[in-house]
NUKOL-145903 format. One record per residue (C-alpha): residue in one letter; x, y, z; residue number from 1. Coordinates in Angstrom, 1 decimal. Example, Ala and Ser with C-alpha at 12.3 -4.5 7.8 and 13.67 -1.06 7.14 Angstrom:
BEGIN
  residu    east   north      up  num
       a    12.3    -4.5     7.8    1
       s    13.7    -1.1     7.1    2
***
This chain:
BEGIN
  residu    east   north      up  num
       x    16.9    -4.9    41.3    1
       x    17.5    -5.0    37.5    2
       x    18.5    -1.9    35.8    3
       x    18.7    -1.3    31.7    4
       x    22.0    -0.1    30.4    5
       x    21.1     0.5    26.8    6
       x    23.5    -2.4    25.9    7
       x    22.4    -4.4    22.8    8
       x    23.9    -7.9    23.0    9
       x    25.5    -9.5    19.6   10
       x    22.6   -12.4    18.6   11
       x    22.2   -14.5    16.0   12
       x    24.6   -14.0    12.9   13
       x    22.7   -11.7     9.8   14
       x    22.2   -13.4     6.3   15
       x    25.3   -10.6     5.9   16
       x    27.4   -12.5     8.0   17
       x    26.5   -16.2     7.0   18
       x    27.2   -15.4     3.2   19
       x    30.5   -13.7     4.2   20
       x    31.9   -17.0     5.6   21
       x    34.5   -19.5     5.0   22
       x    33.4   -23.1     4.5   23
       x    32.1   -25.4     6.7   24
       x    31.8   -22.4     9.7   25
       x    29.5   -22.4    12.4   26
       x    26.3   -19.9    12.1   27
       x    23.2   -19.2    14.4   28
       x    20.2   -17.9    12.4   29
       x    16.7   -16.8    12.9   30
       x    14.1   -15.8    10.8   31
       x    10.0   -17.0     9.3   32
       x    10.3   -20.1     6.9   33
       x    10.0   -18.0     3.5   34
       x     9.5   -21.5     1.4   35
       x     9.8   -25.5     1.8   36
       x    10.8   -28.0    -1.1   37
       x    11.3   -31.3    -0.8   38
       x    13.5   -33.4    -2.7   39
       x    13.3   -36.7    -1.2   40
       x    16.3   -37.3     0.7   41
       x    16.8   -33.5     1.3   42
       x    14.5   -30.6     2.1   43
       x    15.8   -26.6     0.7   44
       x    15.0   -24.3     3.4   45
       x    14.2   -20.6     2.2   46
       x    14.8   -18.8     5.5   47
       x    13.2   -15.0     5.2   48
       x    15.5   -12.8     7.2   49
       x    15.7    -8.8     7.3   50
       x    18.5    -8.4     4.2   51
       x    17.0   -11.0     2.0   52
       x    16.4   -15.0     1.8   53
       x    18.9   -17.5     3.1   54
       x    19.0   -21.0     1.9   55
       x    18.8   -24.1     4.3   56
       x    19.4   -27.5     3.7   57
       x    17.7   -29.6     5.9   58
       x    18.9   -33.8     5.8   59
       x    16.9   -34.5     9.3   60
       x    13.6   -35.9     7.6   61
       x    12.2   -36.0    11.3   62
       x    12.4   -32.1    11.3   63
       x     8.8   -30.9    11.8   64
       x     9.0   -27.0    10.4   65
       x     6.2   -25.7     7.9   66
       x     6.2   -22.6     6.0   67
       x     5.9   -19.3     8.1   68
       x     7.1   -20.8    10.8   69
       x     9.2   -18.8    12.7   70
       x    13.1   -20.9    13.5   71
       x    16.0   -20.7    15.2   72
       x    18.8   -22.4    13.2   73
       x    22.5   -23.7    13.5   74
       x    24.3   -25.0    11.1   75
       x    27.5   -25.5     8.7   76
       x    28.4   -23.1     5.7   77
       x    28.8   -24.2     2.9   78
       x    29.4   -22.1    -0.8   79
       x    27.3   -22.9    -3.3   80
       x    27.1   -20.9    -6.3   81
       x    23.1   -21.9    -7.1   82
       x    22.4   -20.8    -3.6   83
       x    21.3   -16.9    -3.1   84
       x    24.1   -15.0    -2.5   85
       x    26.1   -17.9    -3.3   86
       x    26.1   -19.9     0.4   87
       x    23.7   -22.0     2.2   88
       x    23.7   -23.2     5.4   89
       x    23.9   -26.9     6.1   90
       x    21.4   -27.4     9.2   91
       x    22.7   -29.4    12.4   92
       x    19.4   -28.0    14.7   93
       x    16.3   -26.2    13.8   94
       x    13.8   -24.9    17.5   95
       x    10.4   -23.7    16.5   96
       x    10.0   -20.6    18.1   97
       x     6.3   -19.8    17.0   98
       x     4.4   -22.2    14.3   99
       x     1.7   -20.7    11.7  100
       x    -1.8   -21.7    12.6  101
       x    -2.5   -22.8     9.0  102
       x    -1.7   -22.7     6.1  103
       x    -0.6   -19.1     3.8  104
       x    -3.8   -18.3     1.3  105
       x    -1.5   -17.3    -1.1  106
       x     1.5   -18.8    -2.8  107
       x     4.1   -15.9    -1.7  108
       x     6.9   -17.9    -2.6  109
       x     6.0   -17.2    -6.6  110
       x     7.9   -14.5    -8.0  111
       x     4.8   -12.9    -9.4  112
       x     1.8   -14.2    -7.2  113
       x    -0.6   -13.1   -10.1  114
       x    -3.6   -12.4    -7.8  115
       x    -5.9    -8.7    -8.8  116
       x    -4.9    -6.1    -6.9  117
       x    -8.0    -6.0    -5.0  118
       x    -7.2    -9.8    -3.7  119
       x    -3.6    -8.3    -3.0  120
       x    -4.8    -5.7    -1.1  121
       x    -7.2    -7.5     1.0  122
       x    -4.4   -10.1     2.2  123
       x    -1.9    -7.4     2.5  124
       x    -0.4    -9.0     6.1  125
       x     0.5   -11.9     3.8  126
       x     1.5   -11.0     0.1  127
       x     4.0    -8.2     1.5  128
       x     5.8   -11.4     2.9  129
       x     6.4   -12.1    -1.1  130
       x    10.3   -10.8    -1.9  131
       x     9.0    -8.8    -4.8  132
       x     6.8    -7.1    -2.5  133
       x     9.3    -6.5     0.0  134
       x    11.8    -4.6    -2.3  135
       x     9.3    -1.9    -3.2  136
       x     9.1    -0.8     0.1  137
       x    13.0    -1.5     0.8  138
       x    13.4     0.9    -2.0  139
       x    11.3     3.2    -0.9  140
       x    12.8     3.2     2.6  141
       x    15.9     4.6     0.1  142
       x    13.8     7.4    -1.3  143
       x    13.5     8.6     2.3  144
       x    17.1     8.2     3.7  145
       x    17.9    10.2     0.3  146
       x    15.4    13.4     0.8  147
       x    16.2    13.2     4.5  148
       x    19.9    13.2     4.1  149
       x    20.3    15.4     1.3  150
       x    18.8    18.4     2.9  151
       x    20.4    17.6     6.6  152
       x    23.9    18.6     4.6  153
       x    22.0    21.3     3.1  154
       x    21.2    22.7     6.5  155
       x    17.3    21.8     6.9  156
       x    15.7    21.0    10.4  157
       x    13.3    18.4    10.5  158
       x     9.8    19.7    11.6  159
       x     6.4    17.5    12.8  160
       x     3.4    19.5    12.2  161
       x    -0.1    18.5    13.2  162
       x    -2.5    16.5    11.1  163
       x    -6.0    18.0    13.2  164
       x    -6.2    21.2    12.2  165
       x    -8.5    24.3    11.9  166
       x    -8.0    25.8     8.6  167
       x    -8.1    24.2     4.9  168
       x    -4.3    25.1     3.5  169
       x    -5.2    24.3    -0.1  170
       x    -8.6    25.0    -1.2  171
       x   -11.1    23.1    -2.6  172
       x   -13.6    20.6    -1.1  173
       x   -11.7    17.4    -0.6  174
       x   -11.5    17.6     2.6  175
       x   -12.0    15.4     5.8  176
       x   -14.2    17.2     8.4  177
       x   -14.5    15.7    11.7  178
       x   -15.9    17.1    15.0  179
       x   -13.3    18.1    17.7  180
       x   -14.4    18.4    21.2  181
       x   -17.1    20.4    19.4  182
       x   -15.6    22.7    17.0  183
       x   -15.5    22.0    13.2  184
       x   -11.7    20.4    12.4  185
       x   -10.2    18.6     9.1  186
       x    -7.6    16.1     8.8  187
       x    -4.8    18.0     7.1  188
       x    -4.2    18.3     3.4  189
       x    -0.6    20.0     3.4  190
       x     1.6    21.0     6.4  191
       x     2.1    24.1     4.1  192
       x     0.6    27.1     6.9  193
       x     3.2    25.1     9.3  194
       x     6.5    25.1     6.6  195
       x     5.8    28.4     6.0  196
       x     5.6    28.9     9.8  197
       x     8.7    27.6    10.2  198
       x    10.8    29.5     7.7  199
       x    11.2    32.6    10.0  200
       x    12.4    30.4    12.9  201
       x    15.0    28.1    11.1  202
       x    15.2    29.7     7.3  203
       x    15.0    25.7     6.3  204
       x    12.7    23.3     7.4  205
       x    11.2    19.8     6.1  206
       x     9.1    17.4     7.1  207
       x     8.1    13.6     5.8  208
       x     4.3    12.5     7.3  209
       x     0.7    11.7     6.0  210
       x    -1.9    14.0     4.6  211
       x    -5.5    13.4     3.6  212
       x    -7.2    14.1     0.7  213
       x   -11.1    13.0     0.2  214
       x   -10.5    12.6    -3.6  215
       x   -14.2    11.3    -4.7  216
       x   -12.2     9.5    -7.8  217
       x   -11.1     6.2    -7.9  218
       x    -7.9     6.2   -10.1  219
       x    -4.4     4.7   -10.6  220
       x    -2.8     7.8    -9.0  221
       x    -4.7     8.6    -6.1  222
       x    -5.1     8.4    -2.8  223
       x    -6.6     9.1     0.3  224
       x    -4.1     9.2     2.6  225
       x    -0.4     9.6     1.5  226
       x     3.1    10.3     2.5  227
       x     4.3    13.8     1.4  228
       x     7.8    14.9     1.3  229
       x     8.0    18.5     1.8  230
       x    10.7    21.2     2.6  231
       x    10.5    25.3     2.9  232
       x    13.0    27.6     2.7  233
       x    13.9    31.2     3.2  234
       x    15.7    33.9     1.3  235
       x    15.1    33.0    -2.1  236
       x    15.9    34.6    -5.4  237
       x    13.2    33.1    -6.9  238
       x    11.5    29.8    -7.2  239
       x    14.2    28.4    -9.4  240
       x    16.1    28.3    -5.9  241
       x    13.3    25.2    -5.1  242
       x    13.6    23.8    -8.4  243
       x    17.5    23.5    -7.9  244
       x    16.8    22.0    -4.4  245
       x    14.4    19.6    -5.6  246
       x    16.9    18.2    -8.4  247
       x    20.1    18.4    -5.9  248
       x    17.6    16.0    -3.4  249
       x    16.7    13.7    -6.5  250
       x    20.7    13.6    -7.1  251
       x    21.0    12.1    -3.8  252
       x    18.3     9.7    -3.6  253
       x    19.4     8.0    -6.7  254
       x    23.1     8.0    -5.3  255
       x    21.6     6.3    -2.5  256
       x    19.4     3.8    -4.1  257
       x    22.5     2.8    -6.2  258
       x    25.0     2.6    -3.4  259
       x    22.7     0.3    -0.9  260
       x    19.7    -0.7    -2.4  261
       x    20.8    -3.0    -6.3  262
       x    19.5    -6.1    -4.6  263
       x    16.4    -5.1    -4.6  264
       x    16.4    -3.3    -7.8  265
       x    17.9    -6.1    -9.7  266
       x    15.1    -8.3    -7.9  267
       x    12.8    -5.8   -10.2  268
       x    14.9    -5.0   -13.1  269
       x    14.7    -1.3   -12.3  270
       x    16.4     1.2   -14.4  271
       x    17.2     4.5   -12.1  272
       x    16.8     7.8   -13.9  273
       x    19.6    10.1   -15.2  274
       x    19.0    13.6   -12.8  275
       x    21.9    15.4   -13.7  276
       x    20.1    17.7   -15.4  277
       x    16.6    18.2   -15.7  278
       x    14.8    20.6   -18.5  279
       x    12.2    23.6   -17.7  280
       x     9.4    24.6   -19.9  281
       x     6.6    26.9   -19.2  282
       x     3.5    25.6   -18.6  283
       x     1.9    27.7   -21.8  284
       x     4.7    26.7   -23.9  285
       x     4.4    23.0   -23.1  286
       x     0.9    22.9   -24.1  287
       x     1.1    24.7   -27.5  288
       x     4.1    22.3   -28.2  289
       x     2.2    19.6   -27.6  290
       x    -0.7    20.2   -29.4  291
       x     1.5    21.1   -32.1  292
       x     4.2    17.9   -32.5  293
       x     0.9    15.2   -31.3  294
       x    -1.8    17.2   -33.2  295
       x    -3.7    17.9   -30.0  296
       x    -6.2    20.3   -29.5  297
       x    -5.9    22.3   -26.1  298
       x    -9.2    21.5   -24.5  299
       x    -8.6    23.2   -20.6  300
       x    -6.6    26.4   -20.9  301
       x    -5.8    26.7   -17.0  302
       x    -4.5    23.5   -16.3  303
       x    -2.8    19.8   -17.9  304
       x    -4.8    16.6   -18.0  305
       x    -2.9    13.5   -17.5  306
       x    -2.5    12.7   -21.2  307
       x    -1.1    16.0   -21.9  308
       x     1.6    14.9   -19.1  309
       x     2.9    12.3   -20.8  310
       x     3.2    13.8   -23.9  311
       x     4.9    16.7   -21.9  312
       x     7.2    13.8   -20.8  313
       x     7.1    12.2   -23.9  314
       x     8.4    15.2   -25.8  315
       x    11.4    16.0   -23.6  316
       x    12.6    12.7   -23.0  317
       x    12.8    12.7   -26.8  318
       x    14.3    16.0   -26.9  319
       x    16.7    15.8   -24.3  320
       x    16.7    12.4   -22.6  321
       x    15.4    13.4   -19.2  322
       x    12.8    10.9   -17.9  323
       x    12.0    14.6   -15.6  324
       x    10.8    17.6   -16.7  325
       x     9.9    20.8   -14.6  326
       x     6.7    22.7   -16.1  327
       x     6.6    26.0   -14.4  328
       x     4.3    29.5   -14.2  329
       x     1.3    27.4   -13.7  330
       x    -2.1    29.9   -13.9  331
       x    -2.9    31.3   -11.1  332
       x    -6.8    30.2   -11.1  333
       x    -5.5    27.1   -10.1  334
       x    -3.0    27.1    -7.7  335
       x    -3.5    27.8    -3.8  336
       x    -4.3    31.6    -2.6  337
       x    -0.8    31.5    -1.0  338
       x     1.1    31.0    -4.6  339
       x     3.1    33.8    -5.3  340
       x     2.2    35.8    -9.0  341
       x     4.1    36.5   -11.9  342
       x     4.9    40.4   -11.4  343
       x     5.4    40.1   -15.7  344
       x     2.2    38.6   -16.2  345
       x    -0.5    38.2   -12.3  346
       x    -2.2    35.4   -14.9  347
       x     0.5    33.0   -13.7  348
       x     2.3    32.3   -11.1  349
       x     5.8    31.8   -10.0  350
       x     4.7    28.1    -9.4  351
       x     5.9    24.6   -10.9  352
       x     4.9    21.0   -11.4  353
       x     7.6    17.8   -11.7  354
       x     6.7    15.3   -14.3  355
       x     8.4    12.3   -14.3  356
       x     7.7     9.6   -16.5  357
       x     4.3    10.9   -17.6  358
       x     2.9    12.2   -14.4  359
       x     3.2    14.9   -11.8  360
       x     5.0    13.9    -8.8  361
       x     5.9    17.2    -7.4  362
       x     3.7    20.8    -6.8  363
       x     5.9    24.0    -5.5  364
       x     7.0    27.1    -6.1  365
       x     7.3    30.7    -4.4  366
       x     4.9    31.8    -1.9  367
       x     3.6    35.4    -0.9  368
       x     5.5    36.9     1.8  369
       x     3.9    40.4     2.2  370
       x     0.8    41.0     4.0  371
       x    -0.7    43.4     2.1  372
       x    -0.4    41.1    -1.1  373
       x    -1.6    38.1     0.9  374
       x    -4.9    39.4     2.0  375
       x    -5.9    41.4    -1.4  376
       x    -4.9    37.6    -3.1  377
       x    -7.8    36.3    -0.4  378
       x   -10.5    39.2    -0.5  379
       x   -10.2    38.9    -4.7  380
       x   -11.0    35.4    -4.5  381
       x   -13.7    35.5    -2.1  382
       x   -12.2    34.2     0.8  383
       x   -12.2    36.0     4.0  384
       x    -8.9    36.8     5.6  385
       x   -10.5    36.3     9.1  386
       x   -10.5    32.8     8.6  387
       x    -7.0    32.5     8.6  388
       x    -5.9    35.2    10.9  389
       x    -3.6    32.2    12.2  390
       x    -1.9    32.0     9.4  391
       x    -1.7    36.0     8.4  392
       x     0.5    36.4    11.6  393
       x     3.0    35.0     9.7  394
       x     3.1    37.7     7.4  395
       x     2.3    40.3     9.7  396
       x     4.8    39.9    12.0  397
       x     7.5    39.4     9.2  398
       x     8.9    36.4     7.3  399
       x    11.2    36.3     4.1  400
       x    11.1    35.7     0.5  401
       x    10.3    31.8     0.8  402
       x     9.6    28.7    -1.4  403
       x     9.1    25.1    -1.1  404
       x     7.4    22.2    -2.6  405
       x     5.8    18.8    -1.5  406
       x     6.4    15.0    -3.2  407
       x     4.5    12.6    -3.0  408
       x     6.1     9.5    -1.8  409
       x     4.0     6.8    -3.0  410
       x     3.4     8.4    -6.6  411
       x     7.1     9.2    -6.7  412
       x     7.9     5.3    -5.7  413
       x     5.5     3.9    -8.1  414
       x     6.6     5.7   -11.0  415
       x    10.6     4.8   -10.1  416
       x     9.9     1.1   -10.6  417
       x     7.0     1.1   -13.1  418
       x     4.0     0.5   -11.0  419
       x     0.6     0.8   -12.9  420
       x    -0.7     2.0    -9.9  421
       x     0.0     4.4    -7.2  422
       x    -1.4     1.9    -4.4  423
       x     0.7    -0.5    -5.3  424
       x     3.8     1.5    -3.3  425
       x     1.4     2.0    -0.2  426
       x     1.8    -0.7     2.5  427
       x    -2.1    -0.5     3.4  428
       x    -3.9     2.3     0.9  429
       x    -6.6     3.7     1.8  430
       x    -9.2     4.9    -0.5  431
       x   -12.6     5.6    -1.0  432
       x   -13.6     1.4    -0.8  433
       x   -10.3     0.5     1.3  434
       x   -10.6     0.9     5.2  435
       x    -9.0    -2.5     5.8  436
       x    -6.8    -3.8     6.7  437
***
């Protein structure tokens, strides 16, 4: 009988280890044919492996490998400052572990492929084979480890909530309704009822996952399923406590896109933001400024349109050189029943947005953690507390003063490196014409 130890055997040597080599050493490889070109008495072997490309020469003209194959390699090192990463590998042998039935639709050995996005999008299992493609994600693999990480050291517990659930956490209609078992259920917009949940059995909690919104418009920075990257916590002061969270976690995932991830940003000539600092404004202020410095007349009172973002944006980079700005005391018409009021002025609320680079990226603030206030908040606004019963035993059987906020990932990652469009940092979007693939 065979048993499984959990032992992981050394394999074949990483593109890591290959360009750390001395001349003419031995190396095993494997990895998909990224790219074949052919020079006549030579052939340069791209060789797409997890860390990046590695180039093989191949001399054996009787060699029968074709792009996106997948290879087993061995060969010599040698350094060569033209190669990537300034080695190649000389190949001796080359086994065809599992050959491409045809040929690749699209050229994803071009730096910029220049298809539409909808052609992009379609072929998806191929163009994210194209490097360019790859680092967006690599990067925003970073994003994570940096959220995750910095609030680990800040004493956060990781949390999964559900994504069927029975109530709708943040009003409106956008929702998804589906039937379950019977009952009337939604796909979840927010794991806020769960955060909040959470806050009197760990104080801290965050959580990274999907959440659905049935946005009926089809723009740059929407879509219908995202990642959010949210985090609660407990005893605040105020919601300033979230805002200083937020730009301590925004610390560390530039800290960690710099320290492990300049490959790829080089690959894409990304400049990281400065977050050492990031200004505050309220959100009435910010509009009458505005209008006044870009003679613009305020047409909605209760909210910002996306122009009036970037000229938010616009105006305090000027000012102060932040790419971020924090636009707080949002009115309290439209923000979630659960948002917290201004005591000074119950028109606004003790709420914020993050801009960065011209758009929103972030919605928190402080939440209401008194029962009495929660339900008069519903009953004024029509809603019927009996609805959420589920919820109101959070407050009834005692939480704290508690804040929090939710990012989205994709917006946030397509703003970092200058995507025109949000679904451009999604693997496979979905939105209201994309169900495939």
């Amino acid at each position: 009988m065979k048993t499984i130890t959990g032992e992981i055997k050394k394999g074949e040597h990483t593109r890591s280890d290959v360009l750390a080599m001395q001349e003419g050493a031995c190396a095993h490889v494997h990895g998909i044919v990224h790219t074949l070109r052919d020079l006549g008495d030579v052939r340069f072997m791209l060789l797409r492996m997890p860390q990046g490309v590695l180039q093989c020469v191949l001399t054996d003209r009787e060699a029968d490998v074709r792009e996106a194959d997948a290879v087993k390699v061995e060969g010599c090192v040698r350094r060569d400052g033209r190669a990537p990463g300034g080695a190649e590998l000389h190949v001796q042998s080359v086994q065809v572990l599992a050959r491409a039935a045809g040929a690749l639709p699209v050229p994803i050995g071009k730096n910029r492929m220049n298809l539409s996005l909808s052609s992009d999008l379609s072929l998806r299992f191929v163009t994210l084979r194209n490097l360019r493609k790859r680092a967006v994600f690599k990067i925003q693999e970073g994003v994570v480890r940096g959220f995750r990480q910095a609030l680990l050291e800040e004493g956060f517990t990781e949390i999964h909530s559900p994504k069927i659930v029975a109530q709708n956490a943040e009003g409106g209609a956008n929702l998804f309704r589906m039937e379950y078992f019977g009952r009337r259920a939604y796909l979840a917009q927010s794991p806020q009822f769960y955060k909040q949940a959470m806050v009197p059995v760990y104080e801290r909690v965050f959580e990274v996952g999907p959440v659905f919104r049935a946005e009926k418009h089809n723009t740059p920075r929407h879509l219908n399923e995202y990642t959010s990257l949210d985090f609660e916590m407990g005893f605040i002061d105020g919601f300033e406590d979230v805002m200083q969270m937020e730009a301590a976690v925004l610390q560390r995932i530039i800290q960690v896109l710099e320290s492990d991830y300049a490959p790829q940003l080089d690959l894409l000539g990304v400049k990281l933001p400065q977050v050492s600092s990031i200004p505050a404004v309220r959100f009435d202020e910010a509009k009458q400024r505005v209008s006044e410095r870009y003679h613009r007349p305020i047409r909605d009172p209760f909210d910002l349109e996306p122009e009036e973002e970037q000229l938010i944006s616009r105006l305090f980079e000027e000012e102060s050189g932040s790419e971020f700005v924090f636009v707080t005391h949002y009115p309290s018409r439209k923000r979630p029943f659960y948002a917290a009021d201004d005591p000074q002025d119950p028109r606004y609320t003790l709420s914020f947005d993050l801009l960065f680079r011209g758009m929103e990226v972030t919605t928190g603030g402080q939440r209401i953690h008194d029962y009495r206030e929660q339900v008069d908040k519903m009953k004024r606004r029509g809603m019927n507390p009996e609805d959420f019963a589920g919820y109101l035993t959070l407050h009834r059987c005692g939480t704290c003063p508690h804040g929090g906020l939710g990012m989205g990932l994709e917006r946030f990652t397509a703003r970092l490196l200058g995507l025109d469009n949000v679904r451009m940092a999604c693997l496979f979007p979905r939105d209201q014409q994309r169900l495939d693939p």
